[in-house]
C-alpha positions as CSV (number, residue, x, y, z in Angstrom):
1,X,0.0,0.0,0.0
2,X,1.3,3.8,-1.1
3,X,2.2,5.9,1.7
4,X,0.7,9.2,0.9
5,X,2.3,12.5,2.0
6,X,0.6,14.9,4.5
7,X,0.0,18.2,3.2
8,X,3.1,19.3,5.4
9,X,5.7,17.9,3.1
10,X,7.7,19.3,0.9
11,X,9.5,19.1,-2.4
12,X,11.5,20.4,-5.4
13,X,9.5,23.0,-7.0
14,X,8.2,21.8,-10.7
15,X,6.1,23.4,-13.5
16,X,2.8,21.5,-15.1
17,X,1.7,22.6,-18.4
18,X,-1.3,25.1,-18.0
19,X,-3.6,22.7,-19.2
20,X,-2.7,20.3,-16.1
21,X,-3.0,23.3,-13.9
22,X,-6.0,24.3,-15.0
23,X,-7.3,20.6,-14.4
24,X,-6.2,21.2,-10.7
25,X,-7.6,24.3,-10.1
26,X,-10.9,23.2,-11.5
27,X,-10.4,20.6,-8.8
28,X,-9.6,22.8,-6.3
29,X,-13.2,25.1,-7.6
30,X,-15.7,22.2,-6.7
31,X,-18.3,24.4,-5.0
32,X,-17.7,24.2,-1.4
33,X,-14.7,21.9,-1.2
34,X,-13.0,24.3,1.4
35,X,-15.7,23.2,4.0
36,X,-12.8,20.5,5.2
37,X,-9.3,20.0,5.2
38,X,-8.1,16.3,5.4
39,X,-5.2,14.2,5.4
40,X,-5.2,10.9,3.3
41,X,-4.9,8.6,6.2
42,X,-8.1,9.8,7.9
43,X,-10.7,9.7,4.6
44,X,-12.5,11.9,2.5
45,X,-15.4,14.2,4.6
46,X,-18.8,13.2,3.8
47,X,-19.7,17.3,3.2
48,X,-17.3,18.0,1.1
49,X,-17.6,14.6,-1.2
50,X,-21.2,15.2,-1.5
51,X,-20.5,18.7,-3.5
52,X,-18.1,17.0,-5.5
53,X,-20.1,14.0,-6.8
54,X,-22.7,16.4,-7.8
55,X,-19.5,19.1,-9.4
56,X,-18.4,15.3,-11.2
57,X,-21.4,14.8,-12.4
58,X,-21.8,18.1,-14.1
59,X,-18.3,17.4,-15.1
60,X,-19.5,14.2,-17.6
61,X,-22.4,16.5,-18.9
62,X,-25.2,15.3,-16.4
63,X,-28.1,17.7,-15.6
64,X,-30.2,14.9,-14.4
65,X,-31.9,15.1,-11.2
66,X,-31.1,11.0,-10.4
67,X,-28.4,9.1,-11.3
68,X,-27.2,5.9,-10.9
69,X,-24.9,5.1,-7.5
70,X,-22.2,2.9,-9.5
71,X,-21.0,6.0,-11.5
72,X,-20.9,8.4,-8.8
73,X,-19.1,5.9,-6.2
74,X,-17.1,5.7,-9.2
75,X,-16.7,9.2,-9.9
76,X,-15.8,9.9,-6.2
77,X,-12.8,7.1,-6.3
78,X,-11.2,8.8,-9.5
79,X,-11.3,12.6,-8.0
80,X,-10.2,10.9,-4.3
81,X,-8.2,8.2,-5.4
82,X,-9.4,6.2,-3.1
83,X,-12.7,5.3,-2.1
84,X,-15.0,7.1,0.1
85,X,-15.9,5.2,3.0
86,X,-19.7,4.7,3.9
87,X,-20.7,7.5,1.2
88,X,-23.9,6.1,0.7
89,X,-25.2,5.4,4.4
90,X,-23.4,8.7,5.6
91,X,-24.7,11.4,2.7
92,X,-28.3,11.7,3.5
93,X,-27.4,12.2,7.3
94,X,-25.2,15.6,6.4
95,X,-27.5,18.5,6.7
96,X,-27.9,21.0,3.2
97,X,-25.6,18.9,0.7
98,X,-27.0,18.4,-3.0
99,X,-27.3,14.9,-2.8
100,X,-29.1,12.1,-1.7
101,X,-28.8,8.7,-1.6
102,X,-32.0,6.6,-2.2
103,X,-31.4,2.7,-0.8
104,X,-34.9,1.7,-2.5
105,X,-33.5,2.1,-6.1
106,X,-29.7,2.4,-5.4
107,X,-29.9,5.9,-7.0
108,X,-28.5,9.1,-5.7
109,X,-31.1,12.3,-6.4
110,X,-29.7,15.7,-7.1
111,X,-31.4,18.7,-5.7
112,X,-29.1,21.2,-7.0
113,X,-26.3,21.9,-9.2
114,X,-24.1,24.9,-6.9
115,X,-22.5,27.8,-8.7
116,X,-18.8,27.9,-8.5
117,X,-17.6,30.0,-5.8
118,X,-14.3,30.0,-4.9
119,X,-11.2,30.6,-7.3
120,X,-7.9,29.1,-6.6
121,X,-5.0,30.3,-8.5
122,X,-1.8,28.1,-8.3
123,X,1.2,29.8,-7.0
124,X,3.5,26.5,-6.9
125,X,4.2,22.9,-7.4
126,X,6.3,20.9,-5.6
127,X,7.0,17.2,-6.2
128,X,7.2,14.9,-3.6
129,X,9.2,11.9,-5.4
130,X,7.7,8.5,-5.5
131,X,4.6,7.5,-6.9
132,X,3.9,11.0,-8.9
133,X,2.8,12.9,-5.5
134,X,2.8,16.5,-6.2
135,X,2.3,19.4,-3.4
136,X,-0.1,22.4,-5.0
137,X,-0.1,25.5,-3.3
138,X,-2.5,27.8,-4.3
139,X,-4.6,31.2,-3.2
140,X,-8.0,31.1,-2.9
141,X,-10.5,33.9,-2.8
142,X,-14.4,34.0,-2.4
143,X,-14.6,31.1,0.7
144,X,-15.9,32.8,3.4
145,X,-12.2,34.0,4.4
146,X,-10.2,31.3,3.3
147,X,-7.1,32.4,1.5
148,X,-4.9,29.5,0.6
149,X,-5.0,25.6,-0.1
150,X,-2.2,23.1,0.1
151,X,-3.5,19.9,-2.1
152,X,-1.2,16.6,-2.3
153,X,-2.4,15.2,-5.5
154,X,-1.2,12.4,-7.7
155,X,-0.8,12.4,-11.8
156,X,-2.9,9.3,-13.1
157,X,-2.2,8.6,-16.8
158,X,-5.0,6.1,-16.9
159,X,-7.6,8.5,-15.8
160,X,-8.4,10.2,-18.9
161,X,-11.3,12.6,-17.4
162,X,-9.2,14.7,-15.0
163,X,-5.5,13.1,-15.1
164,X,-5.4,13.5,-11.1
165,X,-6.5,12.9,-7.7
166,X,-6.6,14.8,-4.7
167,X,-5.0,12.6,-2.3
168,X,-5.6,15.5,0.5
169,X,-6.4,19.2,1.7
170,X,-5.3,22.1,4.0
171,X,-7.7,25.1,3.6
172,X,-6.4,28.4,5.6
């Protein structure tokens, strides 16, 4: 099993294309994903992986009000790189989050679609060696006073939608 870093590491300071930053920060935009900071080791908040399965769905054209739960488990594993514990018994107990989970049909239900609201721009990219780890460091503005993120992601060449995962998050 990978060790992942903790958002306290450090590394050599790299350059990604603009395109691969702009994946990131796009990432880092998911409408209200500054709710929670987490390290890998402790799993992905419920709050803040309920706005981005709805964000992910928008992000593979969906404007449906139910979907499926296979593709948005899915969905959640590829952003997260790793799968997010109990999302479907644990979503519909978190107060004001977009989605649902319905056990009757195994679908999740989409209230609404959030409008972006914060920016991130990426000020630097460290890597962290093995296993394509990178450090982003970026400042954020319009999140109710949060002004900077620290994101351990890792490159994934076999996901062709974003191309990374957020392994974890610092919001300050």
């Amino acid at each position: 099993m990978e060790t992942v870093p903790k958002t306290s590491a450090t590394g050599k300071e790299v350059n990604f294309s603009k395109e691969d930053q702009q994946i990131i920060a796009n990432m880092l935009e998911v409408p209200y994903l500054y709710l929670a900071s987490y390290e890998n080791s402790k799993g992905v908040p419920i709050n803040i992986a309920a706005y981005t399965a709805v964000w992910m769905a928008q992000h593979d054209g969906g404007t449906a009000s139910t979907y499926p739960s296979s593709p948005v488990v899915l969905n959640l594993f590829k952003f997260y790189g790793q799968t997010v514990v109990n999302f479907k018994t644990q979503v519909n107990k978190v107060d004001s989050t977009p989605i649902k989970y319905n056990s009757k049909n195994d679908t999740f239900s989409v209230s609404k679609y959030p409008k972006k609201k914060q920016t991130v721009k990426i000020t630097k990219i460290e890597d962290l060696g093995d296993n394509n780890f990178y450090k982003v460091t970026g400042k954020v503005s319009k999140a109710d006073g949060v002004k900077k993120v620290q994101a351990v992601v890792q490159k994934n060449k076999l996901d062709s939608t974003l191309g990374f995962s957020i392994k974890a998050l610092k919001w300050s």
